[in-house]
N, CA, C and O atoms as a printed pandas DataFrame, in Angstrom:
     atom_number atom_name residue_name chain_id  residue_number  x_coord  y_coord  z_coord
0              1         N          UNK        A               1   20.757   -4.754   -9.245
1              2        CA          UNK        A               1   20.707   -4.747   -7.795
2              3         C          UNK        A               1   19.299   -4.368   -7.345
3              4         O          UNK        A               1   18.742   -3.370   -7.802
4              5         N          UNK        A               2   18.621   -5.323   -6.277
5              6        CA          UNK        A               2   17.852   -4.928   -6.242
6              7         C          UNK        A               2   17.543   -4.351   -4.403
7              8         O          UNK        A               2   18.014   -4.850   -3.381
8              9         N          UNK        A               3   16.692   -3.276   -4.524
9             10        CA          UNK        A               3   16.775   -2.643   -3.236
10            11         C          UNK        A               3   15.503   -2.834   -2.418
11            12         O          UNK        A               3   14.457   -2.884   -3.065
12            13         N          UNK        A               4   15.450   -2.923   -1.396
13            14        CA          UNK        A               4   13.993   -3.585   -0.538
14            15         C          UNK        A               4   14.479   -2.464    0.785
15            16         O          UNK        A               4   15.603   -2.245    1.238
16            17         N          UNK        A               5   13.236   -1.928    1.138
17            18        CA          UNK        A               5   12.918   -0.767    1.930
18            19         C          UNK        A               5   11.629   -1.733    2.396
19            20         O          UNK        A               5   11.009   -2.481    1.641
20            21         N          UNK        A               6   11.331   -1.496    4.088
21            22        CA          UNK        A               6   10.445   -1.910    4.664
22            23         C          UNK        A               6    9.536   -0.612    5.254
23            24         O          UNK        A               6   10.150    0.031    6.106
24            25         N          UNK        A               7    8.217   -0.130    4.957
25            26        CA          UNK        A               7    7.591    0.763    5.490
26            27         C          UNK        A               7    6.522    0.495    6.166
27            28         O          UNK        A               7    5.801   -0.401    5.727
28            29         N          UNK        A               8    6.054    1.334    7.660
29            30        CA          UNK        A               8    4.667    1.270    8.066
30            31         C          UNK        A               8    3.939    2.173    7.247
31            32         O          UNK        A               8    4.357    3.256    6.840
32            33         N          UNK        A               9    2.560    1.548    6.975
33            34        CA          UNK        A               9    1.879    2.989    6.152
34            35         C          UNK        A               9    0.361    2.913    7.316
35            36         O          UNK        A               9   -0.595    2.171    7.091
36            37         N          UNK        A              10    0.455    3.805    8.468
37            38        CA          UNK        A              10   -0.892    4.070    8.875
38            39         C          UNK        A              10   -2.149    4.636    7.853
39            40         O          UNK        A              10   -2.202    5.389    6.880
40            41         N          UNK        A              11   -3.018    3.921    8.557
41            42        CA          UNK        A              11   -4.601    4.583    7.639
42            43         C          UNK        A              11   -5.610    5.447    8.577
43            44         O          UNK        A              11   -6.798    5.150    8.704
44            45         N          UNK        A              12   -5.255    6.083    8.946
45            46        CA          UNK        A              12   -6.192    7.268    9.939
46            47         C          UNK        A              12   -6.785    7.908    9.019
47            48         O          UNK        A              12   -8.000    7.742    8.916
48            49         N          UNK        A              13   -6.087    8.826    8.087
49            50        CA          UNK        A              13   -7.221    9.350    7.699
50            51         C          UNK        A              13   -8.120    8.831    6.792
51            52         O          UNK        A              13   -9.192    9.431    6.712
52            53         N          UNK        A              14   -7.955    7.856    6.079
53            54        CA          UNK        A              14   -8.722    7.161    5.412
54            55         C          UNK        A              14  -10.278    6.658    6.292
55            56         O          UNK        A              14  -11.477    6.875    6.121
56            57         N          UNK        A              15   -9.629    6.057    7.064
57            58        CA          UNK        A              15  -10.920    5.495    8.075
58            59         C          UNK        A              15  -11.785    6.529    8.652
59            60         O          UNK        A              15  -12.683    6.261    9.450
60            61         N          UNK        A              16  -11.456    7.939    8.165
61            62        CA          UNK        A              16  -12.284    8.800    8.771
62            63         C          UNK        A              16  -13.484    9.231    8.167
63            64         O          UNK        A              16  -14.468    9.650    8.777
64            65         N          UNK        A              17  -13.307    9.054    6.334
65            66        CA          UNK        A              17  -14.044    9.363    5.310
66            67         C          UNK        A              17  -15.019    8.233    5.308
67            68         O          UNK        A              17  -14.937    7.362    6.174
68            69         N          UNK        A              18  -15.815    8.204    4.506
69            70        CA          UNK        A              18  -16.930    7.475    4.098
70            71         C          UNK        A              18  -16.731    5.765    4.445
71            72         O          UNK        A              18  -15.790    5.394    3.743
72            73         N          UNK        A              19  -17.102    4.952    5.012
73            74        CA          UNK        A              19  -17.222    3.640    5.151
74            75         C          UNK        A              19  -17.281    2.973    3.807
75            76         O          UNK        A              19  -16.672    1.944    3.513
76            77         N          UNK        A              20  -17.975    3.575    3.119
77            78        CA          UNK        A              20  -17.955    2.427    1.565
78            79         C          UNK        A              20  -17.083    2.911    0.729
79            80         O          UNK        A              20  -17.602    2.760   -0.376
80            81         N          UNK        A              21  -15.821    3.521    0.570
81            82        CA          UNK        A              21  -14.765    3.173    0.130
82            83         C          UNK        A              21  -13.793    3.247    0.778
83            84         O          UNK        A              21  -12.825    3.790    0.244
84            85         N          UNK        A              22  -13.671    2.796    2.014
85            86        CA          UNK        A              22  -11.940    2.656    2.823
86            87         C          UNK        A              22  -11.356    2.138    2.281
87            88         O          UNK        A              22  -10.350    2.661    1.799
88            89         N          UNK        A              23  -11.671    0.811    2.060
89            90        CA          UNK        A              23  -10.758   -0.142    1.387
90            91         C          UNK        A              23   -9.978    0.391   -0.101
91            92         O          UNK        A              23   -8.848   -0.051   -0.311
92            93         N          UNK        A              24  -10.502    1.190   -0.955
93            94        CA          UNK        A              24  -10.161    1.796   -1.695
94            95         C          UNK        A              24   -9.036    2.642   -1.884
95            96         O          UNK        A              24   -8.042    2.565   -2.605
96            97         N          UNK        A              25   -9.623    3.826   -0.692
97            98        CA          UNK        A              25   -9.012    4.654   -0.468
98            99         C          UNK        A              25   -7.413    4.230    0.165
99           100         O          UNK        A              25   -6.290    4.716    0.030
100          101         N          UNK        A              26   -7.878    3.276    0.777
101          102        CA          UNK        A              26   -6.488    2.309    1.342
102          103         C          UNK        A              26   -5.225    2.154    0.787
103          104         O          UNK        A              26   -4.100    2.400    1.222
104          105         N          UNK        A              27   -5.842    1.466   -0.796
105          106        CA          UNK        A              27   -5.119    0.984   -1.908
106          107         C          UNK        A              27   -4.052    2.242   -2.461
107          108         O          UNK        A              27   -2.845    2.245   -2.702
108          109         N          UNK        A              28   -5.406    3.577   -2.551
109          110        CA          UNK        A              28   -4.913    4.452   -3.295
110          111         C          UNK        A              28   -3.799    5.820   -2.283
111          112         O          UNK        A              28   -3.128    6.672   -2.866
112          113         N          UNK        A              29   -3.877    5.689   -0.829
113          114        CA          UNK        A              29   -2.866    6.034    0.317
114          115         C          UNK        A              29   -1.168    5.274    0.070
115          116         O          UNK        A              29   -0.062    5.777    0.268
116          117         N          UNK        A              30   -1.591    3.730   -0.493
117          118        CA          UNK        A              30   -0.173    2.882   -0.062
118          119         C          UNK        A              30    0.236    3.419   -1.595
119          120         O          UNK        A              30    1.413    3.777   -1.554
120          121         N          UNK        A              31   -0.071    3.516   -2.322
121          122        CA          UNK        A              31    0.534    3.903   -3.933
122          123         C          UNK        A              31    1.203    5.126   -3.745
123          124         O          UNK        A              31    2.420    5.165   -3.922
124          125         N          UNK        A              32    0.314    6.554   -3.270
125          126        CA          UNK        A              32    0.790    7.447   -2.791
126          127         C          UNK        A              32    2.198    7.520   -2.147
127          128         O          UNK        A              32    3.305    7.969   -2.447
128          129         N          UNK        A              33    1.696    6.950   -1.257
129          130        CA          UNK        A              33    2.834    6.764    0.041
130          131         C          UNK        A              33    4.248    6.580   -0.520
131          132         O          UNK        A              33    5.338    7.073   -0.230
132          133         N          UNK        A              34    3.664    5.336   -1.788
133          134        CA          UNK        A              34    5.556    5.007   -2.701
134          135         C          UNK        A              34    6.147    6.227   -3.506
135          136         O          UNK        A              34    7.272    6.728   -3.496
136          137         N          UNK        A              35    5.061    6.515   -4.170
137          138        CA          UNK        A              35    4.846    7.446   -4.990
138          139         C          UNK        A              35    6.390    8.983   -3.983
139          140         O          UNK        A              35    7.533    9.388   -4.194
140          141         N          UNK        A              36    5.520    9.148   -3.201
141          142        CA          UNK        A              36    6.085   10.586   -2.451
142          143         C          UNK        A              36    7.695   10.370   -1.994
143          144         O          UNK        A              36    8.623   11.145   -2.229
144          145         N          UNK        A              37    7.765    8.729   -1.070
145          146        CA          UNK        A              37    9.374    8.567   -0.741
146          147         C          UNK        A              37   10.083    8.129   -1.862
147          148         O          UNK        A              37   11.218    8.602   -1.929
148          149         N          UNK        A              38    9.713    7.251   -2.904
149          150        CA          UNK        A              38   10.358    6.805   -3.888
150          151         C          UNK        A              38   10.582    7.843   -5.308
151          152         O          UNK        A              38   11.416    7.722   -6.206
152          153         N          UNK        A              39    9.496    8.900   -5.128
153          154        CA          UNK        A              39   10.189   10.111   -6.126
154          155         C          UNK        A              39   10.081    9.622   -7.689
155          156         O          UNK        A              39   10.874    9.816   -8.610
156          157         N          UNK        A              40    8.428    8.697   -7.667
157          158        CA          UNK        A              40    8.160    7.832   -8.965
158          159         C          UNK        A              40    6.935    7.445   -9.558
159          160         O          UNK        A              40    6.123    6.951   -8.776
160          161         N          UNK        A              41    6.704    7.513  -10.370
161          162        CA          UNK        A              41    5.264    7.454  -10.580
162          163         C          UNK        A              41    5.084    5.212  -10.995
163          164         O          UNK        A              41    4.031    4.577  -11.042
164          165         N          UNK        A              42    6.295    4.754  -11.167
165          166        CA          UNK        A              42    5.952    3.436  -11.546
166          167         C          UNK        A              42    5.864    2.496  -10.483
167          168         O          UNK        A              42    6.837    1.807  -10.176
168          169         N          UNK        A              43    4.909    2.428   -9.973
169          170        CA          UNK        A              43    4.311    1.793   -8.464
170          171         C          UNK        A              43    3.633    0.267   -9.177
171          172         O          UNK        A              43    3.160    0.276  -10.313
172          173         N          UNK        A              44    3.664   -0.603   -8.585
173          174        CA          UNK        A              44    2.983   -2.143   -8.534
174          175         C          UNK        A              44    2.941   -2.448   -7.208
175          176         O          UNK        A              44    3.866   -2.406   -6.396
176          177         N          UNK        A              45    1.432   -2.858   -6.989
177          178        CA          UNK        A              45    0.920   -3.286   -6.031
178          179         C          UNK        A              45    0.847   -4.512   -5.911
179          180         O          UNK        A              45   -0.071   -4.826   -6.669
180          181         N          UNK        A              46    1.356   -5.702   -5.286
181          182        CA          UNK        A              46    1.343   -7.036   -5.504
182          183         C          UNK        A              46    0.067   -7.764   -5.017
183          184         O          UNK        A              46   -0.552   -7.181   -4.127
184          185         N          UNK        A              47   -0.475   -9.058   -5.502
185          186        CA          UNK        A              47   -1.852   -9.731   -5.522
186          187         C          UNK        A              47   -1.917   -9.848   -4.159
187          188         O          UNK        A              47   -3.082   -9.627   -3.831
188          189         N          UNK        A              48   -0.951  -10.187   -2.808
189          190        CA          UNK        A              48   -1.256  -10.536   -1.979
190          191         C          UNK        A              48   -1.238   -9.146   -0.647
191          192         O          UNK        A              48   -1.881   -9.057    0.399
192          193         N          UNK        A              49   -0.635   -8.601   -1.014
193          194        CA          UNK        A              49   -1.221   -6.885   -0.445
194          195         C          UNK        A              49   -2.142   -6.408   -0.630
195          196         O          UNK        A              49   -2.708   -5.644    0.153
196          197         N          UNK        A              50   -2.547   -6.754   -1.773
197          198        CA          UNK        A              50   -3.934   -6.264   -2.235
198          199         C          UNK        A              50   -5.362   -6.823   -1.464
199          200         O          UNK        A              50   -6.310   -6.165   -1.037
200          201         N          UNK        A              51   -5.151   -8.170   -1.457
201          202        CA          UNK        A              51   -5.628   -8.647   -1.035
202          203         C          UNK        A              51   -5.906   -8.734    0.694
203          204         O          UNK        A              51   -6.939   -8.944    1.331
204          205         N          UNK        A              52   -4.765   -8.523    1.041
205          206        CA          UNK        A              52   -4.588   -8.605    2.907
206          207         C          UNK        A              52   -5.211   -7.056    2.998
207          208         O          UNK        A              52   -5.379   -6.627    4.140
208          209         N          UNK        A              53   -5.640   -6.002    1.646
209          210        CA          UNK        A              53   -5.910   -4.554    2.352
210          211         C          UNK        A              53   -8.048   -4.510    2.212
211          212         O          UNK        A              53   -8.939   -3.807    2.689
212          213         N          UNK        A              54   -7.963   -5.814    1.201
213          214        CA          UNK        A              54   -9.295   -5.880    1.078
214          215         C          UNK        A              54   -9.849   -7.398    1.757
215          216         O          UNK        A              54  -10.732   -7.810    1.004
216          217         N          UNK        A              55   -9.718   -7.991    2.465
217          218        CA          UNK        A              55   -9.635   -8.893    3.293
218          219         C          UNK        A              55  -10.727   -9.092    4.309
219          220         O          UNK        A              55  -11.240  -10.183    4.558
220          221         N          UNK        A              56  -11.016   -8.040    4.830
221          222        CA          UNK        A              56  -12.275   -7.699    5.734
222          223         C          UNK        A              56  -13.509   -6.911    5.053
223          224         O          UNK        A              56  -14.450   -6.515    5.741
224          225         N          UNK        A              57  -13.435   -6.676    3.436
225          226        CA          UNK        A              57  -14.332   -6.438    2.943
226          227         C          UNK        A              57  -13.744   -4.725    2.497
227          228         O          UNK        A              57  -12.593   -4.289    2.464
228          229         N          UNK        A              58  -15.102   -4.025    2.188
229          230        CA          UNK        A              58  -14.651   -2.434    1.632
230          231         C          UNK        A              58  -14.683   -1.663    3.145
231          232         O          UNK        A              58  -13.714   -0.945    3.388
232          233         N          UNK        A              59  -15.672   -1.767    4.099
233          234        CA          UNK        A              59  -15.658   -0.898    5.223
234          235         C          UNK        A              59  -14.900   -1.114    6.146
235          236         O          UNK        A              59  -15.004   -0.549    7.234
236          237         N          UNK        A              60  -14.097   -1.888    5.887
237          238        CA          UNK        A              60  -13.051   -2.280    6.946
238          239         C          UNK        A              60  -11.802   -2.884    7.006
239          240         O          UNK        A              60  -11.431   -3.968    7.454
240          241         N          UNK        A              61  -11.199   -1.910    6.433
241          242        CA          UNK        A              61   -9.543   -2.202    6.280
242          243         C          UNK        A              61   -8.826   -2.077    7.183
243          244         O          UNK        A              61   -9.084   -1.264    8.070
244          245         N          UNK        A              62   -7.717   -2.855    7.208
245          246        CA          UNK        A              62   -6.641   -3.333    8.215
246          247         C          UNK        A              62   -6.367   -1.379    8.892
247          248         O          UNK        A              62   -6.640   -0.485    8.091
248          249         N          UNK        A              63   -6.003   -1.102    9.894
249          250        CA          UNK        A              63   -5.144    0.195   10.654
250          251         C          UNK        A              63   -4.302    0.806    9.941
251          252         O          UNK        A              63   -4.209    2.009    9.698
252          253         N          UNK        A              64   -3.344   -0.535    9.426
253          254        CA          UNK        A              64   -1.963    0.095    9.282
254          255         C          UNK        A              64   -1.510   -1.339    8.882
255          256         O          UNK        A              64   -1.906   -2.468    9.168
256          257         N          UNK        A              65   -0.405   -0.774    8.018
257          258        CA          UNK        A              65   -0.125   -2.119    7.219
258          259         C          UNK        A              65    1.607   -2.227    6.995
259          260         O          UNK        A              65    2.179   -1.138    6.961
260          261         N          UNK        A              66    2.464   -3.463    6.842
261          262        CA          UNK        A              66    3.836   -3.287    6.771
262          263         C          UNK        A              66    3.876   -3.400    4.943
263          264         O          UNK        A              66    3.074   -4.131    4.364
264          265         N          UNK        A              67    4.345   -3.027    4.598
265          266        CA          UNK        A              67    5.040   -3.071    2.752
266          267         C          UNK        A              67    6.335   -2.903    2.819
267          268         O          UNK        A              67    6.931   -1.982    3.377
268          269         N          UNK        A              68    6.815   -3.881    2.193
269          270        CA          UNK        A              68    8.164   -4.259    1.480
270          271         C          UNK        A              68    8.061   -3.700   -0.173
271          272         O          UNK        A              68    7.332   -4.049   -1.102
272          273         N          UNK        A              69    9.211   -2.610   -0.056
273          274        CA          UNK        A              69    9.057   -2.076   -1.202
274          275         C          UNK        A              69   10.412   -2.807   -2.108
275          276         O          UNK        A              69   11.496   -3.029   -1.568
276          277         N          UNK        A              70   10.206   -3.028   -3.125
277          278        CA          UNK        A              70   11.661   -3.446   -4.084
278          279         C          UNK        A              70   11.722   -2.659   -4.921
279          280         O          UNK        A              70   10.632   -2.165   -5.208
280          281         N          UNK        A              71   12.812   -2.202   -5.632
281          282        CA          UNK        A              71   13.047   -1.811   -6.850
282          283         C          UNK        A              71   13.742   -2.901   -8.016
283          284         O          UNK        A              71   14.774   -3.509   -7.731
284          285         N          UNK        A              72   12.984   -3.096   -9.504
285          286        CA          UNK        A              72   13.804   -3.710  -10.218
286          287         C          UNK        A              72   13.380   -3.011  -11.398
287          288         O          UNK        A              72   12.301   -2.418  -11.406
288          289         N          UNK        A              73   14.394   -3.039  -12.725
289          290        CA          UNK        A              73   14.169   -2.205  -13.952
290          291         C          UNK        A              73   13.497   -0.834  -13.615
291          292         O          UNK        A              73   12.344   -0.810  -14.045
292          293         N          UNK        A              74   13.869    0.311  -12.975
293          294        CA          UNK        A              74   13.219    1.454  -12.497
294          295         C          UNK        A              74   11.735    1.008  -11.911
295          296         O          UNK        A              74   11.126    2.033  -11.604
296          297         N          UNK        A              75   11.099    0.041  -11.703
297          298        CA          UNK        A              75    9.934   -0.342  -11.753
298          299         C          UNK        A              75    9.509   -0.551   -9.980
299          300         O          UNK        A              75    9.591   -1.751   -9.715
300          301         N          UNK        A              76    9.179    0.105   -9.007
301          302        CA          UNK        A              76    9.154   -0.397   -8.154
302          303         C          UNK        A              76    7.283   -1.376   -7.285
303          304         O          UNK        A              76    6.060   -1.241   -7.246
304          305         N          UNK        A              77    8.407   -2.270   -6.795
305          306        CA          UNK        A              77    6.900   -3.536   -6.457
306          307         C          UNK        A              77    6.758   -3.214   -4.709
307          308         O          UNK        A              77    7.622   -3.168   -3.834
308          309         N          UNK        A              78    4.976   -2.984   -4.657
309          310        CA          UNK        A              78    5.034   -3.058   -2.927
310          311         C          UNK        A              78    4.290   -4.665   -2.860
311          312         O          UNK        A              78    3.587   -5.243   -3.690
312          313         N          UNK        A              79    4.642   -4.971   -1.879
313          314        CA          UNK        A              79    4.370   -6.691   -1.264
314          315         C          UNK        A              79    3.923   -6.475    0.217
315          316         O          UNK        A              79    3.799   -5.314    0.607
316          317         N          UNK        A              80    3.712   -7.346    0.934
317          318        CA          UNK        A              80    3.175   -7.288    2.222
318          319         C          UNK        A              80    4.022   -7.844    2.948
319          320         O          UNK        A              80    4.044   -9.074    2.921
320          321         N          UNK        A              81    4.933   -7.160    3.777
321          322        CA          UNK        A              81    6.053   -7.767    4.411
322          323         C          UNK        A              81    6.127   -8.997    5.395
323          324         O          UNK        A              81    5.058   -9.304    5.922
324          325         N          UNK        A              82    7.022   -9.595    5.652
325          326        CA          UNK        A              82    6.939  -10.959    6.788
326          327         C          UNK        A              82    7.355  -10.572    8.077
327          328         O          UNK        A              82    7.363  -11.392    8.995
């Protein structure tokens, strides 16, 4: 069975730190973020989230972003929701 949870993940404080790694820091907030509600350390970030968070380059990542989280084999995948 597989389970899909839809989350906002704001980036405030990220955008507050250094300009040349937001985008980074971005990546490493939405992992977190699964990490803390999902109670798991086995996080996957999918190619096209990844991509929509680095999209405008490193100094300028999206606000706030939607992720569709799934769970399959204890393994959970974030995606970029529709």
């Amino acid at each position: 069975m597989t389970e899909k949870t839809i989350y906002t993940i704001p980036f405030r404080d990220t955008l507050k730190g250094p300009r040349s790694k937001s985008a980074k820091q971005c990546v490493k907030k939405v992992r977190e973020f699964i990490e803390k509600s999902k109670k798991t350390k086995n996080v996957k970030i999918d190619g096209a989230l990844n991509n929509a968070l680095w999209f405008r380059g490193i100094s300028k990542p999206p606000r706030s972003i939607r992720v569709e989280v799934s769970e399959a084999d204890g393994s959970f995948t974030a995606s970029l929701a529709k």
